[in-house]
C-alpha positions as CSV (number, residue, x, y, z in Angstrom):
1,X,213.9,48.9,-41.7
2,X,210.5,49.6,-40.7
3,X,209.3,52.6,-41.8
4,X,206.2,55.5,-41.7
5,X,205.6,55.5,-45.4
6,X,203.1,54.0,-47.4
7,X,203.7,50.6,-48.7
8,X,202.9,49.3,-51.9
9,X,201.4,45.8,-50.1
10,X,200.5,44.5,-53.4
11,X,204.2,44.3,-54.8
12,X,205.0,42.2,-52.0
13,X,201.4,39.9,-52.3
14,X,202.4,36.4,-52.8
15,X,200.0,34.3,-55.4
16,X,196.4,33.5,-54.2
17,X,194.6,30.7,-55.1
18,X,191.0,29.4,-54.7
19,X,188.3,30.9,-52.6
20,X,190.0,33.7,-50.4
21,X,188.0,34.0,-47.0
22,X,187.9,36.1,-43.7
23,X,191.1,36.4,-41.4
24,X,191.4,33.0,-39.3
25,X,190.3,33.9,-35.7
26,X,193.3,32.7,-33.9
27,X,195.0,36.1,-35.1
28,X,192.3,38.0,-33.3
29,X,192.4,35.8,-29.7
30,X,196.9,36.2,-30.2
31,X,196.5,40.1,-30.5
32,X,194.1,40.3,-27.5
33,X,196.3,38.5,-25.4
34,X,199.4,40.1,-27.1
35,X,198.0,43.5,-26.0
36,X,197.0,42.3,-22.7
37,X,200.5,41.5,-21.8
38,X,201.7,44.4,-23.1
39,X,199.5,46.8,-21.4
40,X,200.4,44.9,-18.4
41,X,204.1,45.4,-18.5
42,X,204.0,49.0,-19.6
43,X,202.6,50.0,-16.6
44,X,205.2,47.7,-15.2
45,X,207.8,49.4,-16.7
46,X,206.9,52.8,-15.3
47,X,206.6,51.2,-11.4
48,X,210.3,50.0,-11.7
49,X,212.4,52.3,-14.5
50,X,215.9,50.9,-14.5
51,X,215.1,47.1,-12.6
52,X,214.0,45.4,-16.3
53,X,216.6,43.2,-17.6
54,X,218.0,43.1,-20.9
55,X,217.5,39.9,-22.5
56,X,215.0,41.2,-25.2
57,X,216.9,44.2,-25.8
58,X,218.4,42.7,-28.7
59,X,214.1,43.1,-30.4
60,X,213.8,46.7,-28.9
61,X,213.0,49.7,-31.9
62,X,213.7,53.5,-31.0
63,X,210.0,53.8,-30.5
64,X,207.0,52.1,-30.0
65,X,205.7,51.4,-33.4
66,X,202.8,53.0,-35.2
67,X,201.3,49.9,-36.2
68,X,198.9,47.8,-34.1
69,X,199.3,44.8,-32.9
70,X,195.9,42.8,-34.4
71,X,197.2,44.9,-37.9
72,X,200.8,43.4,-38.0
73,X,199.9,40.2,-37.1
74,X,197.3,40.2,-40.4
75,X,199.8,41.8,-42.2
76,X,202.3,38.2,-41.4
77,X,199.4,36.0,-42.3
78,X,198.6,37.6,-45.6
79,X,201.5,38.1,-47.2
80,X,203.6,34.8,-45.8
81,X,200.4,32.3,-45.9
82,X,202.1,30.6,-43.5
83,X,199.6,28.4,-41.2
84,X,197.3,29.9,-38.6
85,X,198.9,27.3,-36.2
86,X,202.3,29.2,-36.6
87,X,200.8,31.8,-34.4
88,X,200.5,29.8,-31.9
89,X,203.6,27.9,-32.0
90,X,204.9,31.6,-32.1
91,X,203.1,32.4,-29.2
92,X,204.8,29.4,-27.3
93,X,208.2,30.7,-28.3
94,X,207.6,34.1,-26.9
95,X,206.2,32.5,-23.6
96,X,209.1,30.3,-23.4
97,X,211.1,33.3,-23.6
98,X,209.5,35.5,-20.5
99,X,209.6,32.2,-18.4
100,X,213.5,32.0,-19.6
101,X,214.0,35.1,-18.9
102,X,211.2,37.0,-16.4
103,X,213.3,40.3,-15.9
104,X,212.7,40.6,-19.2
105,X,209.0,42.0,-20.3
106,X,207.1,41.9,-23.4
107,X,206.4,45.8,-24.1
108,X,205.5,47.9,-27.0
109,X,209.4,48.7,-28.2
110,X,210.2,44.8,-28.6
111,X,206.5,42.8,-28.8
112,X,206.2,43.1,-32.9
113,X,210.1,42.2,-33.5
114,X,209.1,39.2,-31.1
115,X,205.8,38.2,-33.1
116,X,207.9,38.4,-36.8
117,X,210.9,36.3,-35.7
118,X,208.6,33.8,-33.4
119,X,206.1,33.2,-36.4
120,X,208.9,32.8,-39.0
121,X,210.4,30.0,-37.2
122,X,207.6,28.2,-36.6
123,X,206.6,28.4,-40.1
124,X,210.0,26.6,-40.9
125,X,209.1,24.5,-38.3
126,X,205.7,23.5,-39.3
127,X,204.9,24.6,-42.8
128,X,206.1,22.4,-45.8
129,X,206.4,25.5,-48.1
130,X,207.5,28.5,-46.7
131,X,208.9,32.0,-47.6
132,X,212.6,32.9,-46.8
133,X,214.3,35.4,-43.9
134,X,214.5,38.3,-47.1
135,X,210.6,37.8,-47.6
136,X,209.5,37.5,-43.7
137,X,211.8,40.6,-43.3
138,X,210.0,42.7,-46.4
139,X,206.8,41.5,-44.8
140,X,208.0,42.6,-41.1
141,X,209.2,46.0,-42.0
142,X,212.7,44.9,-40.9
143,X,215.9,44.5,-43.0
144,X,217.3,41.0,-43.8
145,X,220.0,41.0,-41.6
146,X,218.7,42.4,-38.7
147,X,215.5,39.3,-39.0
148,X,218.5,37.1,-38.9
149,X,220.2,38.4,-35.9
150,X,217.1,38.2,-34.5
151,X,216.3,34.8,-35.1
152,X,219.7,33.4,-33.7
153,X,219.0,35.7,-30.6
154,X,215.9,34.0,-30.5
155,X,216.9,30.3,-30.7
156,X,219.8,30.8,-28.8
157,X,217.6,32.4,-26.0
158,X,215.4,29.4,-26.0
159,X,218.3,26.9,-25.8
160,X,216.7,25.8,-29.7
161,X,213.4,24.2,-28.2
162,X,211.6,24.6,-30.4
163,X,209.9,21.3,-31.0
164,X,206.0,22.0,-29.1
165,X,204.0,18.6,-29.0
166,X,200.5,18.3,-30.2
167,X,199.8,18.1,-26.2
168,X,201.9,21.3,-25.8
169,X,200.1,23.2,-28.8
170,X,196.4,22.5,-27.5
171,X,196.9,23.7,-24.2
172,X,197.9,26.9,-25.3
173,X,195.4,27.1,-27.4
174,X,192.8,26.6,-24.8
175,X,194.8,29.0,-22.3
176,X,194.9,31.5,-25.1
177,X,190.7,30.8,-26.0
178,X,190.0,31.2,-22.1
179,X,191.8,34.3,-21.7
180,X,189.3,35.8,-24.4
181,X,186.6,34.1,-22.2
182,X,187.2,35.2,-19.1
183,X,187.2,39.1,-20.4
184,X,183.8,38.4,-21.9
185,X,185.5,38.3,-25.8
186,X,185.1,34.6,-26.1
187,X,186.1,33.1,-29.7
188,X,186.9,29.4,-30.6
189,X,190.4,29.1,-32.6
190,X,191.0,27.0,-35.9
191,X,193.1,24.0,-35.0
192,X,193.5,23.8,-39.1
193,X,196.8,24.2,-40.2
194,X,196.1,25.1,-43.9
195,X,196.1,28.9,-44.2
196,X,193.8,31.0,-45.4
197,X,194.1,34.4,-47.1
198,X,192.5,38.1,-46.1
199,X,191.8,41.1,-48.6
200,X,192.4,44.2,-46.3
201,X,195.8,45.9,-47.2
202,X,197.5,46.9,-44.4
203,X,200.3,49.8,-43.2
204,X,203.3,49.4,-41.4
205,X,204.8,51.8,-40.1
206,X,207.7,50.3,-37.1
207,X,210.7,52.2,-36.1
208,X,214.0,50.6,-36.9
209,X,216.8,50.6,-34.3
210,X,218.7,52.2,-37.2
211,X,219.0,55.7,-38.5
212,X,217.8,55.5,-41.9
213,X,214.2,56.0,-42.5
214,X,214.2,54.6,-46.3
215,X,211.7,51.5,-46.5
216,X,212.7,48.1,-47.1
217,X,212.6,47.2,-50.9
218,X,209.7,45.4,-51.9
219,X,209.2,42.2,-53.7
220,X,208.1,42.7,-57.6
């Protein structure tokens, strides 16, 4: 359950080792395209109430949470080291979706349930090491079972592709540098896949579908 209480984020801080270093900059070129889309469809949204369809229902919260998007997705990378090349993959996953499904819009109720479950199973797909559905759900603010209805949702949605070739992965990456580009916030993106730690502690604070408003127990 995602929740508007302070988090102890160091109870759920997974070991660091070696040098830690500055947030890779593929999290900052996702979130301004996330937010991009997002903004997009909202407005959207308001033009046609009642004409969306429902396929991402399934990832909508109550509300829109309190969280930002660039703050959530630096919340996922810290806590589940998983590579910075998961966010892409992620991002794949969640364009696979829309193009599945274009009645269905990316919008502020559903867009950080879609960035949690997308980045967890890429992680399983690319990552040698990675952290269980319990741990991604701690780190995502929602509870265990709901990650795992959401990830079936999600693989079932995409008919379970996903497998994205190396040819695949760098195109996106290049649509996702030039998008910066062309709204004169041009970065160049690790292709590295080993991850790299940040220090900033961050808040969550996401709305769960559910009633309760206890948070989600936290990892000793």
């Amino acid at each position: 359950m995602l929740v508007a209480d302070d988090v102890n984020d160091h109870r759920i801080r997974p070991e660091m080792t070696g040098v830690e270093s500055t947030t890779p900059r593929v999290l900052a070129v996702l979130a301004f395209a996330m937010e991009r889309l997002v903004a997009r469809n909202e407005g959207l949204v308001g033009e046609s109430i009642g004409l969306m369809g429902k396929s991402l229902n399934v990832f909508h919260g109550v509300r829109a949470p309190s969280i930002s998007i660039p703050k959530y997705l630096e919340r996922i990378y810290k806590y589940t080291n998983c590579s910075p090349s998961c966010f892409v993959v992620g991002y794949v996953y969640i364009d696979r979706l829309v193009h599945k499904h274009p009645d269905s819009l990316v919008i502020s109720l559903n867009v950080h349930r879609l960035l949690v479950t997308s980045v967890m199973v890429a992680s399983k797909i690319l990552d040698d090491v990675h952290y269980n559905n319990a741990f991604y759900a701690r780190v995502g603010g929602v509870s265990n079972a709901e990650l795992n209805r959401l990830e079936l949702e999600l693989l079932f949605m995409l008919d379970f592709g996903v497998v994205v070739s190396s040819r695949v992965f760098e195109s996106y990456c290049f649509y996702l540098e030039n998008e910066m580009l062309w709204n004169g916030a041009g970065q160049r993106m690790e292709r590295a896949i080993v991850p790299n730690s940040v220090d900033e502690v961050t808040e969550i604070s996401v709305e769960d579908t559910q009633t309760s408003s206890s948070p989600p127990q936290m990892v000793d």
